[in-house]
Gaussian input, Z-matrix of N, CA and C with variables (Angstrom, degrees):
# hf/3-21g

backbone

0 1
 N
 C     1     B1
 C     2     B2     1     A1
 N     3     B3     2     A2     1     D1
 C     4     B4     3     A3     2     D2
 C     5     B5     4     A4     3     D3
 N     6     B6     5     A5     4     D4
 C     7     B7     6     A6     5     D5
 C     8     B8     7     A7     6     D6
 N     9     B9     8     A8     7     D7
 C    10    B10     9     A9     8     D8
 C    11    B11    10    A10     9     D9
 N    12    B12    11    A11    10    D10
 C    13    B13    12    A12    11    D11
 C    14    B14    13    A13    12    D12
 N    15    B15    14    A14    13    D13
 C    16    B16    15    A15    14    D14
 C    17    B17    16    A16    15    D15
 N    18    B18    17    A17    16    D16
 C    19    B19    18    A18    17    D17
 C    20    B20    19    A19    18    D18
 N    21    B21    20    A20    19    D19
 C    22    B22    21    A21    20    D20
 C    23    B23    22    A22    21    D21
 N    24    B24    23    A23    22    D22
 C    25    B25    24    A24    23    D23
 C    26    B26    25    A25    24    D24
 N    27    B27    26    A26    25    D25
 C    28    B28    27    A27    26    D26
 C    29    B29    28    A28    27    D27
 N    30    B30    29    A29    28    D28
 C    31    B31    30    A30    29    D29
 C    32    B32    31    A31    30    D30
 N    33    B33    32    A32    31    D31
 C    34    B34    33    A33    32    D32
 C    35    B35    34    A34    33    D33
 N    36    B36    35    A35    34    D34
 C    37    B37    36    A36    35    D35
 C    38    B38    37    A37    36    D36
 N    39    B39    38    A38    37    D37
 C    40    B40    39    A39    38    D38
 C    41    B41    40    A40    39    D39
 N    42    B42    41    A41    40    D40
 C    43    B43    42    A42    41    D41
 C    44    B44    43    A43    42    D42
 N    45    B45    44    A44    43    D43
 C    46    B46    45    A45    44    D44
 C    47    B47    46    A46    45    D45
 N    48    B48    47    A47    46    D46
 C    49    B49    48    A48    47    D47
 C    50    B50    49    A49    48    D48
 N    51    B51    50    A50    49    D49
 C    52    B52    51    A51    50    D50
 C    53    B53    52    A52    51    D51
 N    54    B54    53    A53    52    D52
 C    55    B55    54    A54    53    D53
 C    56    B56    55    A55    54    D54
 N    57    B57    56    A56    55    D55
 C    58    B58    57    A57    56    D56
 C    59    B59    58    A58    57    D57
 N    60    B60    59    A59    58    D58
 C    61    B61    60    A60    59    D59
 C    62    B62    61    A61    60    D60
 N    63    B63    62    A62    61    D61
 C    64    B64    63    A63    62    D62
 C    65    B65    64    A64    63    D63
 N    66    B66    65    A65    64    D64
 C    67    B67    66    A66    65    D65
 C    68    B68    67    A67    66    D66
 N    69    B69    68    A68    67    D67
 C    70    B70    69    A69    68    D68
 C    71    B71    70    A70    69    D69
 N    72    B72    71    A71    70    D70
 C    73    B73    72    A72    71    D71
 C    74    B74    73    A73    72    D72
 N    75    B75    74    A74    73    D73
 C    76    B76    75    A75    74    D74
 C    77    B77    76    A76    75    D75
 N    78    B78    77    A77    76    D76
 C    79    B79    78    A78    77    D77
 C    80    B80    79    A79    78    D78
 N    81    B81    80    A80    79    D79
 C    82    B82    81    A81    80    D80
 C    83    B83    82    A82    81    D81
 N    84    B84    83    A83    82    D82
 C    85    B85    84    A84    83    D83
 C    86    B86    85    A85    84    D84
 N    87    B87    86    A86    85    D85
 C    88    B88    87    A87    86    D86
 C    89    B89    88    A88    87    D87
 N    90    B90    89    A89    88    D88
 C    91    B91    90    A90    89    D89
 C    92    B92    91    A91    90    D90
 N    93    B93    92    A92    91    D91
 C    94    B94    93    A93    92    D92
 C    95    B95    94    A94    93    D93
 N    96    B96    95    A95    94    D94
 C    97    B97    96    A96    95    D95
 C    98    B98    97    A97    96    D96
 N    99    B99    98    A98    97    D97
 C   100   B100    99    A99    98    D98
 C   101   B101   100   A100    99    D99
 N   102   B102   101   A101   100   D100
 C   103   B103   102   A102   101   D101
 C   104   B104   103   A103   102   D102
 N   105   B105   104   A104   103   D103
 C   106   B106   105   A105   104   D104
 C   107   B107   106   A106   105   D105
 N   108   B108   107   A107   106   D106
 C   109   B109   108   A108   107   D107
 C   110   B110   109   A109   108   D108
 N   111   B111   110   A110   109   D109
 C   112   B112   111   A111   110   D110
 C   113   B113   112   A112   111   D111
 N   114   B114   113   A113   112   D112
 C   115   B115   114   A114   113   D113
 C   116   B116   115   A115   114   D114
 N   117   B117   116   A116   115   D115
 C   118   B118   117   A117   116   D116
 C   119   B119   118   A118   117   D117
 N   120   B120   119   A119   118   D118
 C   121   B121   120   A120   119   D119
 C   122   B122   121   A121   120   D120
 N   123   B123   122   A122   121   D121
 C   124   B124   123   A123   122   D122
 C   125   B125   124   A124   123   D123
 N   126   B126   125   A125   124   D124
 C   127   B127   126   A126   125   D125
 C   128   B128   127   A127   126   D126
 N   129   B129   128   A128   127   D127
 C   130   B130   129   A129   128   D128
 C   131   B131   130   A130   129   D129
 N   132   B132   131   A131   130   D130
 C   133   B133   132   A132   131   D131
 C   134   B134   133   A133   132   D132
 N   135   B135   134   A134   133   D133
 C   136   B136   135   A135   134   D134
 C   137   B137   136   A136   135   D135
 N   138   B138   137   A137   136   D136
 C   139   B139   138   A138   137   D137
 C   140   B140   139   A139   138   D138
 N   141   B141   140   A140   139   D139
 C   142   B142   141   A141   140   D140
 C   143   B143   142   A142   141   D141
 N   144   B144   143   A143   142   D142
 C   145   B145   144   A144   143   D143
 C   146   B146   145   A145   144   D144
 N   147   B147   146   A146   145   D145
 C   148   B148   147   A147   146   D146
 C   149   B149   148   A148   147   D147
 N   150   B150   149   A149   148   D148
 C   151   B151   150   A150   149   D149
 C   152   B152   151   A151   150   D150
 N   153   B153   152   A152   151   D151
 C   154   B154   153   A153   152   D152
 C   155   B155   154   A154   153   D153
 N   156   B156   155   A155   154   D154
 C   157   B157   156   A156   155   D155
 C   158   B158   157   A157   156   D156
 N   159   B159   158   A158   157   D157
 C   160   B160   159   A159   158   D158
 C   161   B161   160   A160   159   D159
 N   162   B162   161   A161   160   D160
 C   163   B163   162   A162   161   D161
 C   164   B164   163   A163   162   D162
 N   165   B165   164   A164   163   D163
 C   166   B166   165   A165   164   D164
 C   167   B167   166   A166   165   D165
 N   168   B168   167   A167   166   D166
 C   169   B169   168   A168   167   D167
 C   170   B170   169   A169   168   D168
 N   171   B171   170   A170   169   D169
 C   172   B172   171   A171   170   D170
 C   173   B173   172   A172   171   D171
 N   174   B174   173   A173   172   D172
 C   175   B175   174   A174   173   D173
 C   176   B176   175   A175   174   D174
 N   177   B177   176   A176   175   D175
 C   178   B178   177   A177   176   D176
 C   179   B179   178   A178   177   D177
 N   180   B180   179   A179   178   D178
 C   181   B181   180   A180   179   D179
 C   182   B182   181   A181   180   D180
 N   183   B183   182   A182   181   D181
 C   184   B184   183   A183   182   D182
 C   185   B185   184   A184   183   D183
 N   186   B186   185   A185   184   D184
 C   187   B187   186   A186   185   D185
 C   188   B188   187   A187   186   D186
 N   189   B189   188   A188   187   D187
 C   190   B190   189   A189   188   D188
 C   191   B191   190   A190   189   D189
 N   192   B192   191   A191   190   D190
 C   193   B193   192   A192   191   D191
 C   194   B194   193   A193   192   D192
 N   195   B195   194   A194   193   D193
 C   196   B196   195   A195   194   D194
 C   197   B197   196   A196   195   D195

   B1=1.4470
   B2=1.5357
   B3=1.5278
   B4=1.5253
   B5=1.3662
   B6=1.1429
   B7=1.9405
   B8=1.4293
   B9=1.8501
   B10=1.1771
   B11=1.5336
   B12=1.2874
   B13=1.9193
   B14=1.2631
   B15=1.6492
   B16=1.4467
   B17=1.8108
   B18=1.1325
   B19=1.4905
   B20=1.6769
   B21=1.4234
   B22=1.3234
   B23=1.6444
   B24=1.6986
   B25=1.6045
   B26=2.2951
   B27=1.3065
   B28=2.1582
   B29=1.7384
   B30=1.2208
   B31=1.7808
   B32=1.8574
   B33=1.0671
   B34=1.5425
   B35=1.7338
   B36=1.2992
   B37=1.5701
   B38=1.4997
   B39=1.5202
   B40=1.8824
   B41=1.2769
   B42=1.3868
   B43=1.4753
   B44=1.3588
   B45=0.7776
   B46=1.7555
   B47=1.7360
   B48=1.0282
   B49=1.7736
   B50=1.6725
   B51=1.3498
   B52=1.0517
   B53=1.2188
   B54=1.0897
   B55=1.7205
   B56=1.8017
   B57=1.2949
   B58=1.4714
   B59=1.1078
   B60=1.5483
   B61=1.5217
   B62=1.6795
   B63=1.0336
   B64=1.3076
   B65=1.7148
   B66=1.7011
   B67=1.3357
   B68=1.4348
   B69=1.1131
   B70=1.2373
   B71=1.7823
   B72=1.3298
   B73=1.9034
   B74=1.0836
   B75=1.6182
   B76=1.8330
   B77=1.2698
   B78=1.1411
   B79=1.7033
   B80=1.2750
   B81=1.3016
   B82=1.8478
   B83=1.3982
   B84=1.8164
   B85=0.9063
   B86=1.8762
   B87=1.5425
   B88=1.6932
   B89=1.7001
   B90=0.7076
   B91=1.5363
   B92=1.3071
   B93=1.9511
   B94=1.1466
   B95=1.1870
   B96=1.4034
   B97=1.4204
   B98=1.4930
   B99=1.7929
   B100=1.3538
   B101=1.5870
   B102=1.5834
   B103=1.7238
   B104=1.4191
   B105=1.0291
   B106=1.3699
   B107=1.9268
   B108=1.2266
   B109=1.5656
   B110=0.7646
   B111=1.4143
   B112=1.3262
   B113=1.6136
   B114=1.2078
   B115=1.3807
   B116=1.9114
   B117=1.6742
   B118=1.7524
   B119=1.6464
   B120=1.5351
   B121=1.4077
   B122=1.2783
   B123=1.4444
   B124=1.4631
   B125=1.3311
   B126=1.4372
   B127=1.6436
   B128=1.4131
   B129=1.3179
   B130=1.9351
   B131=1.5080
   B132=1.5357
   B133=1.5534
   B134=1.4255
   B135=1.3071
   B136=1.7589
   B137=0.9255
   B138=1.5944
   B139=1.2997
   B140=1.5680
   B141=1.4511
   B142=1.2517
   B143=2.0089
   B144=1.5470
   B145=1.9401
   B146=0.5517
   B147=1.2103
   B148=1.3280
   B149=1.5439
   B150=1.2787
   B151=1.7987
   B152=1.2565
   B153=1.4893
   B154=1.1846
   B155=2.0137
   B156=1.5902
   B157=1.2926
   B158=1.7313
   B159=1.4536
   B160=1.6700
   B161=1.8778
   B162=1.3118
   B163=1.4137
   B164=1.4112
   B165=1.5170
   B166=1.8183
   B167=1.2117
   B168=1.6685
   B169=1.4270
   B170=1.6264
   B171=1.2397
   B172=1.2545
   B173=1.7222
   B174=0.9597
   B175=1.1349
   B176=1.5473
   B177=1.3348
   B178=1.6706
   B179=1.7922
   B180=1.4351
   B181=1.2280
   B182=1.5597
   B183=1.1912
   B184=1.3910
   B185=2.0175
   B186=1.1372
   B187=1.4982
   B188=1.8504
   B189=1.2241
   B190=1.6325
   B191=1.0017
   B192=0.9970
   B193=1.7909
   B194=0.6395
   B195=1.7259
   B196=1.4032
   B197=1.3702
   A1=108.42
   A2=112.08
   A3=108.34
   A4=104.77
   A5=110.95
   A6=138.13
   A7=99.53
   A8=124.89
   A9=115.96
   A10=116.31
   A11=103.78
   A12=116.41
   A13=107.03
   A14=112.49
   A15=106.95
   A16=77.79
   A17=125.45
   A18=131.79
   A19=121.44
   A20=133.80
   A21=113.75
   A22=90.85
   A23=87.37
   A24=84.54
   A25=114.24
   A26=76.87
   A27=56.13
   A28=87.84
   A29=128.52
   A30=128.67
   A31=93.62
   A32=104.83
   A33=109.11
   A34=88.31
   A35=121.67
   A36=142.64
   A37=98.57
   A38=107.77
   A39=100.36
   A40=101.59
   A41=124.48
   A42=133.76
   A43=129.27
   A44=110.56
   A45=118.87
   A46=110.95
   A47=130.27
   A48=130.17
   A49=95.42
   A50=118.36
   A51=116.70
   A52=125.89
   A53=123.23
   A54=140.10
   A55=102.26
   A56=96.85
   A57=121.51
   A58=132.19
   A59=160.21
   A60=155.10
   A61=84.96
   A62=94.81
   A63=119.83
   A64=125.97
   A65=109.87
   A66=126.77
   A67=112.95
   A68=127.13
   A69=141.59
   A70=131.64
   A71=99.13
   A72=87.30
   A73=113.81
   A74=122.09
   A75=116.66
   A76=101.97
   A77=132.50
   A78=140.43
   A79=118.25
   A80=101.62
   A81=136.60
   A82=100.38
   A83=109.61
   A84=132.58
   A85=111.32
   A86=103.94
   A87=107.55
   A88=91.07
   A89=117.02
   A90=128.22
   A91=103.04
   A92=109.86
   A93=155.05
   A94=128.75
   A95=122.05
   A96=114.69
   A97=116.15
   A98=94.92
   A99=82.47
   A100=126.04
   A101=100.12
   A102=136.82
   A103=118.03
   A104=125.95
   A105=136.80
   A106=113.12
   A107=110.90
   A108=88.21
   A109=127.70
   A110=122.99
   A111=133.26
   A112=105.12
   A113=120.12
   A114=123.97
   A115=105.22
   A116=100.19
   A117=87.60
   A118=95.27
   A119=106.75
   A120=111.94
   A121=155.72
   A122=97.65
   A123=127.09
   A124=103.19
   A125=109.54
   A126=127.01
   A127=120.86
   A128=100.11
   A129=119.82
   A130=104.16
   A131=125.20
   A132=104.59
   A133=129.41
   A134=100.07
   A135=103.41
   A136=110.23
   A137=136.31
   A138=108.09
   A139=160.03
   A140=97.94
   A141=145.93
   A142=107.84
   A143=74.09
   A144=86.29
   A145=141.04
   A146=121.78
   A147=152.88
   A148=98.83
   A149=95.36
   A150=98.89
   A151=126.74
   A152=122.20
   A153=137.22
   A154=97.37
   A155=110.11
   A156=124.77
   A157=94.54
   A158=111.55
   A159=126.70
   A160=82.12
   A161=123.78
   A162=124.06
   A163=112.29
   A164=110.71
   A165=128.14
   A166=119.39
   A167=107.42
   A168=115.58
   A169=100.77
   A170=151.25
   A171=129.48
   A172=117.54
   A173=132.50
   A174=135.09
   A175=116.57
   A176=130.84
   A177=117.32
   A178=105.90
   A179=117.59
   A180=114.45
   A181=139.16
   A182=113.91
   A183=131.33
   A184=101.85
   A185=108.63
   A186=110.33
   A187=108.35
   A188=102.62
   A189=112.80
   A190=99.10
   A191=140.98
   A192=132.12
   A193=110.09
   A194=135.93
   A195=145.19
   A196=110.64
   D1=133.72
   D2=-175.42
   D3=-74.82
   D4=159.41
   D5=167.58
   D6=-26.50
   D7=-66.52
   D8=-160.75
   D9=-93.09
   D10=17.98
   D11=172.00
   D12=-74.42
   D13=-18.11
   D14=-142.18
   D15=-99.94
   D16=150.96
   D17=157.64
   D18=-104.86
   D19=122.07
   D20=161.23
   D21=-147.89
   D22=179.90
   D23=-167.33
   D24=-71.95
   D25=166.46
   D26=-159.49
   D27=-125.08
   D28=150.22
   D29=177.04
   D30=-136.66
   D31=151.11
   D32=-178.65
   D33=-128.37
   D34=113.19
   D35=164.10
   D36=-84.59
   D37=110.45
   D38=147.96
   D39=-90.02
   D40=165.53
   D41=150.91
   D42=-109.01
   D43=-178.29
   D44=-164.37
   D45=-78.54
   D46=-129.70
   D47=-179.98
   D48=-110.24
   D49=-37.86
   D50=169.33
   D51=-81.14
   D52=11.66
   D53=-178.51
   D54=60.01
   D55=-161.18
   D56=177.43
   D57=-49.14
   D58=-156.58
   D59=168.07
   D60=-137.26
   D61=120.40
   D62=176.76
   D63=-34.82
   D64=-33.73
   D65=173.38
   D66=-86.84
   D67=-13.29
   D68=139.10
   D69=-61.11
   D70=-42.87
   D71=165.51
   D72=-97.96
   D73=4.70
   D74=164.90
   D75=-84.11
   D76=-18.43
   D77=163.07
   D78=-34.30
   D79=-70.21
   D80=-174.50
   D81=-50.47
   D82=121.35
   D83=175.96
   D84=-61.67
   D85=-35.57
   D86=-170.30
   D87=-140.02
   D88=160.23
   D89=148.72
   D90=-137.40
   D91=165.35
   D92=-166.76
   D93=-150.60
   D94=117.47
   D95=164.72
   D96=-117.54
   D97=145.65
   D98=172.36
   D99=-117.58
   D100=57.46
   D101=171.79
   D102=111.38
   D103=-166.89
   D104=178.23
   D105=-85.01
   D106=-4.79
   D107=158.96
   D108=-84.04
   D109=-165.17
   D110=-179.98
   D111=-124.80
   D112=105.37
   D113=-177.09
   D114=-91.13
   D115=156.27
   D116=167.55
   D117=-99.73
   D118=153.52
   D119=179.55
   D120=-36.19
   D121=-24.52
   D122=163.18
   D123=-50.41
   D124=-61.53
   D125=-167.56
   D126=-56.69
   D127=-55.04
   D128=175.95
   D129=-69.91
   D130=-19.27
   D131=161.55
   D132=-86.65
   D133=-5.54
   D134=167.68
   D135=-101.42
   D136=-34.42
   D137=152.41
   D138=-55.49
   D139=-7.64
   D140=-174.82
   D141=-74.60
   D142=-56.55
   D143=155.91
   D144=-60.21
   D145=-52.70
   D146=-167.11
   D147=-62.28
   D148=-79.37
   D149=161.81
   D150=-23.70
   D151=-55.68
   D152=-151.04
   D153=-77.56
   D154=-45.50
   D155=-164.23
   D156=-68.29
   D157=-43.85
   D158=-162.95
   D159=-58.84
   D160=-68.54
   D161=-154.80
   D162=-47.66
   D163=-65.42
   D164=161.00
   D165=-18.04
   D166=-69.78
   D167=-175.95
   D168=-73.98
   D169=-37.84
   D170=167.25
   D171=-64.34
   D172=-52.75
   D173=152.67
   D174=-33.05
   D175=-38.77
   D176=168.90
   D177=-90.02
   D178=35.46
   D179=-159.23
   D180=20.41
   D181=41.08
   D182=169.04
   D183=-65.86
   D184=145.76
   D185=169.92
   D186=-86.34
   D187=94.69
   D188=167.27
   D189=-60.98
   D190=-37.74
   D191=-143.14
   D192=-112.53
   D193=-4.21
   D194=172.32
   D195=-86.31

């Protein structure tokens, strides 16, 4: 069964400049980054989308790139 067959509940945490509390990302079932900057929050949630929409739509084979 593929990855996105599977359903559970899903939360996306940004963190701060100092990132996360440590008992909190041993928590986290997956982590993700989306690189070594440091974005302000506004920023890292559209990219976050952005990402999120890019994966979906390639994955239902839609042409993103077109």
């Amino acid at each position: 069964m593929a990855r996105l067959e599977v359903s559970r509940p899903t939360a996306f945490l940004i963190g701060g400049a100092a990132g996360l509390p440590p008992d909190l990302m041993e928590s986290a079932h997956e982590r993700l980054s989306l690189g070594p900057l440091t974005l302000p929050h506004q920023l890292a949630r559209v990219v976050l989308a952005e990402q999120l929409y890019r994966g979906l739509a390639i994955a239902a084979g839609h042409p993103y790139h077109h």
